[in-house]
C-alpha positions in Angstrom: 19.1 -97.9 -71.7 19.2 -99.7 -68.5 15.9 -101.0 -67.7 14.3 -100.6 -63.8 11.0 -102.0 -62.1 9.1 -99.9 -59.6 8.4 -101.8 -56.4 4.6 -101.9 -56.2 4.8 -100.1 -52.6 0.9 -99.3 -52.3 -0.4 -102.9 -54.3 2.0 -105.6 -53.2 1.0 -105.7 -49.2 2.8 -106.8 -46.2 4.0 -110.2 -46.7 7.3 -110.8 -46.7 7.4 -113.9 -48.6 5.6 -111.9 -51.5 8.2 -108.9 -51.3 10.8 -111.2 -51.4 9.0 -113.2 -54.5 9.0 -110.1 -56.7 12.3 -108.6 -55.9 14.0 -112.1 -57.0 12.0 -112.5 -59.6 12.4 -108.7 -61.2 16.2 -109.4 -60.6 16.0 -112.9 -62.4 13.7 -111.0 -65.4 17.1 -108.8 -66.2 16.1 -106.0 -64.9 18.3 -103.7 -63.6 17.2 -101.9 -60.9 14.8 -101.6 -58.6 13.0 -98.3 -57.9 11.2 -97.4 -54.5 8.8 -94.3 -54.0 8.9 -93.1 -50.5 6.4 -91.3 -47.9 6.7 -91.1 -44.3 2.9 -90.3 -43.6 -0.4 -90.3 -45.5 -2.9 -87.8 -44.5 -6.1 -88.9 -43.4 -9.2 -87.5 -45.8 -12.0 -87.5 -43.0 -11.3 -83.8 -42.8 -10.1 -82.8 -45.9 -12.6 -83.9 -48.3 -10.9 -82.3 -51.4 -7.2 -83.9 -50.7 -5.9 -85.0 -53.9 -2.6 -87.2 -53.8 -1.5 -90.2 -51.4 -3.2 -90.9 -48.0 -3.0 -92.5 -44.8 -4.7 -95.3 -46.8 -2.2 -95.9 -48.9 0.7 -98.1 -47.7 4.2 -97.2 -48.5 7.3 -99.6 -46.9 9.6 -97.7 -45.3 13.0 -97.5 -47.9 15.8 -97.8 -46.4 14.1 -100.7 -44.1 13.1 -102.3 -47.4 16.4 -102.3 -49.0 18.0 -103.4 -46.1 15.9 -106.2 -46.8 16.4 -106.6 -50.7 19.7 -106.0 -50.2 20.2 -109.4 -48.5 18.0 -111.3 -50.7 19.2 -110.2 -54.2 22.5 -109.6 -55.7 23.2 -107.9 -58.2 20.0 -105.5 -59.1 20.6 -101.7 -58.0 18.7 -100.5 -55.3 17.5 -96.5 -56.0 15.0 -94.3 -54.4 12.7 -92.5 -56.8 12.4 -90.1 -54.8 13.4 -89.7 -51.2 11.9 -87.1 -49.6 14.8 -85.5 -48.0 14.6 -82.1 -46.8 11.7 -84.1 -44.3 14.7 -85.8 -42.9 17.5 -85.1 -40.9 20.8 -84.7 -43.2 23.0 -87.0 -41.3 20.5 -89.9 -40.6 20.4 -89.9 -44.3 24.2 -90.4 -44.7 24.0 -93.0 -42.5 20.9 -94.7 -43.6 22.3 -94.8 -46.8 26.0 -95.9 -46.4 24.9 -98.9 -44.5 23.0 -100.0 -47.3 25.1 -99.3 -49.9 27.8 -101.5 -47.6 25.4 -103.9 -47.3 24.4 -104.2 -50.5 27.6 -104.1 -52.0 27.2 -100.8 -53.5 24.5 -101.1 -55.3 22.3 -97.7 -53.5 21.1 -95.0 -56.0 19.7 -91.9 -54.4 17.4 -90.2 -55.7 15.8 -87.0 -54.1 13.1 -84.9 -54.6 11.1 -82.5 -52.0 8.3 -83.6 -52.3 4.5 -81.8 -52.4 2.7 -83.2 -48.8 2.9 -80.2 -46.2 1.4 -82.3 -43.7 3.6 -84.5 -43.9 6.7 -82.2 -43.6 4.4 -81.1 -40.4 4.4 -84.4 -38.3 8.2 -84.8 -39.2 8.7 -81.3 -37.4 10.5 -79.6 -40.7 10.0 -76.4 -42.6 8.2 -77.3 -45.9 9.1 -73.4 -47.4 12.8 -73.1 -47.4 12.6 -77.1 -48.5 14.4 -76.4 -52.0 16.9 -74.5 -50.9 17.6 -76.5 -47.9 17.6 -79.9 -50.6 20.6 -78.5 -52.3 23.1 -77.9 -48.9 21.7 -81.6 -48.1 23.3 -82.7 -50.6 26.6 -81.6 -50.0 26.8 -82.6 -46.7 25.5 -86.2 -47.7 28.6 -86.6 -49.7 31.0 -84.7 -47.6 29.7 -87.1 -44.8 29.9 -90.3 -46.9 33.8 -89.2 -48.5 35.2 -88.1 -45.3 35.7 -90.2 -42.5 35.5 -86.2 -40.1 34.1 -83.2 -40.5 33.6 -79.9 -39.4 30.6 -78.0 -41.0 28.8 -74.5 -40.3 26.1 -73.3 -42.3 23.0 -72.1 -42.9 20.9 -75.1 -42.0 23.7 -77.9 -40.6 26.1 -77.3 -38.0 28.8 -80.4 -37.2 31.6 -80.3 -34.9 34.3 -82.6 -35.8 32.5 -86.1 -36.6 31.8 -88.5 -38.9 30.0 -91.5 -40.1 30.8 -94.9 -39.9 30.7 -96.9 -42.1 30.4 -94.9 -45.2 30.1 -96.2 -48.2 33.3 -98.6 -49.8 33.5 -95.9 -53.2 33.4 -93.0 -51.1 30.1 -91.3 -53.3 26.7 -92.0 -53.5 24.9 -91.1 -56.7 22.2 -88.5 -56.1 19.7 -87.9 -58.5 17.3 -85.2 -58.4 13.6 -85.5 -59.1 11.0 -82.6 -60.2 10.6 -80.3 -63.3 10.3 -76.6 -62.3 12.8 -75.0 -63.6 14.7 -74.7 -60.2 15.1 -78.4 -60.2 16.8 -78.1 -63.4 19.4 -75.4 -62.6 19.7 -77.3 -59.6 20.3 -81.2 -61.7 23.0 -79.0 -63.6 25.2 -77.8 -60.3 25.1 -80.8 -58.5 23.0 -84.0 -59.9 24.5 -87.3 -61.0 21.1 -87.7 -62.9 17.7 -86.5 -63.7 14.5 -88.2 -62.9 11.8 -86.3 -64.7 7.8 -87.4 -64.8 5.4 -87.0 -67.9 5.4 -87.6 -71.8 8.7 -87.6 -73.9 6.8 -85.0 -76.2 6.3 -82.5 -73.1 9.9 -83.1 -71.7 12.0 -82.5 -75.1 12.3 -78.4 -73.7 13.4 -79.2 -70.3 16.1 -82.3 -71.4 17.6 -78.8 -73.7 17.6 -76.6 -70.9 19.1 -78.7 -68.8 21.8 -79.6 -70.9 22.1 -75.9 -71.1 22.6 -75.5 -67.7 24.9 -78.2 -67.3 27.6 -76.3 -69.6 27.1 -72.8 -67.9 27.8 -74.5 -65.0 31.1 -76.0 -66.5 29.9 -79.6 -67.1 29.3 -82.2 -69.8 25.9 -82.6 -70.4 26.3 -86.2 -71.2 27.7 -86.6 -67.6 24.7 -86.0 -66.3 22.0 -89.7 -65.9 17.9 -89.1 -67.4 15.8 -91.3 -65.8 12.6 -92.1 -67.7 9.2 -93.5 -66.2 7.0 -95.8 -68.2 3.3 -96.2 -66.3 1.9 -99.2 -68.0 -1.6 -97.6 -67.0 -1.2 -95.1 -69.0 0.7 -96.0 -72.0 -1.3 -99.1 -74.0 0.9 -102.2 -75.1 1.6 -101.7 -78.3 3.0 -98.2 -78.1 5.2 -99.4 -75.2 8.4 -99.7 -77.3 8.2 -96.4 -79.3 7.4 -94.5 -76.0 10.8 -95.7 -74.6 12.2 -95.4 -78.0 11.1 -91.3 -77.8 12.9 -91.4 -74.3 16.1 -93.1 -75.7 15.9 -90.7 -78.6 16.3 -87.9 -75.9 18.8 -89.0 -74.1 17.5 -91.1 -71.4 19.9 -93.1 -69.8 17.3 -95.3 -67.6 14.0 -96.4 -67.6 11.9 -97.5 -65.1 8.1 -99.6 -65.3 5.9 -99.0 -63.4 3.1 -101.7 -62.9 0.9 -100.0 -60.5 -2.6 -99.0 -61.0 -2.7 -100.7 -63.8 -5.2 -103.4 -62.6 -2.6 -106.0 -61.3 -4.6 -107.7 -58.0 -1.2 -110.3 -57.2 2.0 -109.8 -57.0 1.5 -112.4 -60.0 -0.3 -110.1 -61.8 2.9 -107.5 -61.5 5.5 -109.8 -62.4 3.9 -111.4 -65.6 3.1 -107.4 -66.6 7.1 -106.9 -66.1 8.0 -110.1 -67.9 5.8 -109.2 -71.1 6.9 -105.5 -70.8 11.0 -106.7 -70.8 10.5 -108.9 -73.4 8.9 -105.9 -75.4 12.3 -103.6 -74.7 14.5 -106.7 -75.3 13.0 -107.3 -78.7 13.0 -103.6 -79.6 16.6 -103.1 -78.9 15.8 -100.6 -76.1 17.1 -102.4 -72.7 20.6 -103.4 -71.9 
């Protein structure tokens, strides 16, 4: 499996010189990727006193700023979103977001994409949280359209373009998307047109939706094994010495990647968070389960 870290977005602060820090240092580790959550907006809990979830207290670096950034200070690490919010955003700001990093990162940008739970944040962004599913999947295909063709003319439901383009776009022509979520909608929708899966929870709960997926995948003409699974491992929740058979389990099922995650796990430096990664690749190395 390739091995990823998760970018501490709410526990590694503002500093530059620390974000910088990690991001060589995860890249130096032999890691192979870097993984960014992403939220536009936190809501504020002084009036709703039962909000569960992120908040306005919770920092969150902006993504496509941020690997902008690592983009210029690493080199060979991929760069993925895990997940972007995108029916929150307009469809062809994200091409263009996303080809300039890729460009400037050498083509190294993974997208991942999800649509996301927060209403209130779909509010402030001035976008329709129902119809957000639906409205993910024709994103998608203009993403790609816009990033493979240098103009285009579209007319649909939610998009209309008259004869334009991007530029730059992206050096490959393609983007991988990956799609994030596990209603069953999200799968049907990994099988028509994801490069990858990013699924959350336990191996154990996920063995019914990897087979329905891969179900999917060949009624909708595809190779199953075309398609990426992207694993999380939440060192919070999973204790050290059951670290290597939990990724094993996610191997075992097919998981192509597999990311760490390091927050909430008691880590009060960015210190803290790099020795947890070093310990936790030198666990996967050892175990035959990264590279």
């Amino acid at each position: 499996m390739r091995v990823g870290a998760v970018f501490p977005q709410t526990e590694i602060g503002n500093d530059p010189g620390d974000i910088r820090r990690w991001a060589t240092t995860v890249e130096e580790l032999g890691y192979d990727h870097i993984l960014a959550y992403d939220h536009v907006l936190g809501a504020s809990t002084d009036a709703r006193p039962d909000w569960h979830g992120y908040t306005s207290e919770d920092p969150f670096h902006e993504v496509f700023v941020l690997f902008g950034y690592l983009a210029a200070i690493t080199r060979t690490v991929e760069l993925a979103t895990g997940v972007l919010v995108l029916p929150q955003r307009q469809t062809a700001l994200v091409a263009k977001q996303a080809a300039e990093v890729d460009v400037l990162s050498g083509g190294r940008l993974r997208l991942g994409i999800g649509i996301g739970w927060n209403e209130v944040e779909y509010d402030a962004l001035g976008e329709s949280f129902g119809d957000r599913g639906a409205r993910s999947e024709e994103q998608v295909g203009l993403l790609r359209e816009l990033w493979s063709t240098p103009v285009i003319t579209r007319a649909s439901r939610w998009h209309h373009v008259d004869s334009a383009g991007i530029n730059p776009r992206p050096a490959a022509g393609l983007i991988p998307v990956w799609l994030g979520g596990s209603a069953d909608q999200t799968l049907r929708r990994v099988a028509r047109i994801g490069d990858g899966w990013l699924p959350t929870g336990e191996p154990d709960r996920a063995r019914d939706k990897v087979e329905r997926l891969r179900g999917y995948a060949r009624r909708a003409g595809r190779q199953p094994g075309d398609i990426g699974i992207e694993a999380r491992l939440n060192l919070a929740a999973v204790a050290p010495g059951d670290r290597a058979g939990y990724a094993g389990q996610w191997r075992d099922l097919g998981a192509t990647h597999l990311t760490v995650n390091t927050m909430g796990a008691g880590h009060a430096t960015v210190s803290g968070h790099l020795a947890a990664l070093r310990d936790t690749i030198g666990t996967l190395e050892g175990a035959g389960l990264a590279g």
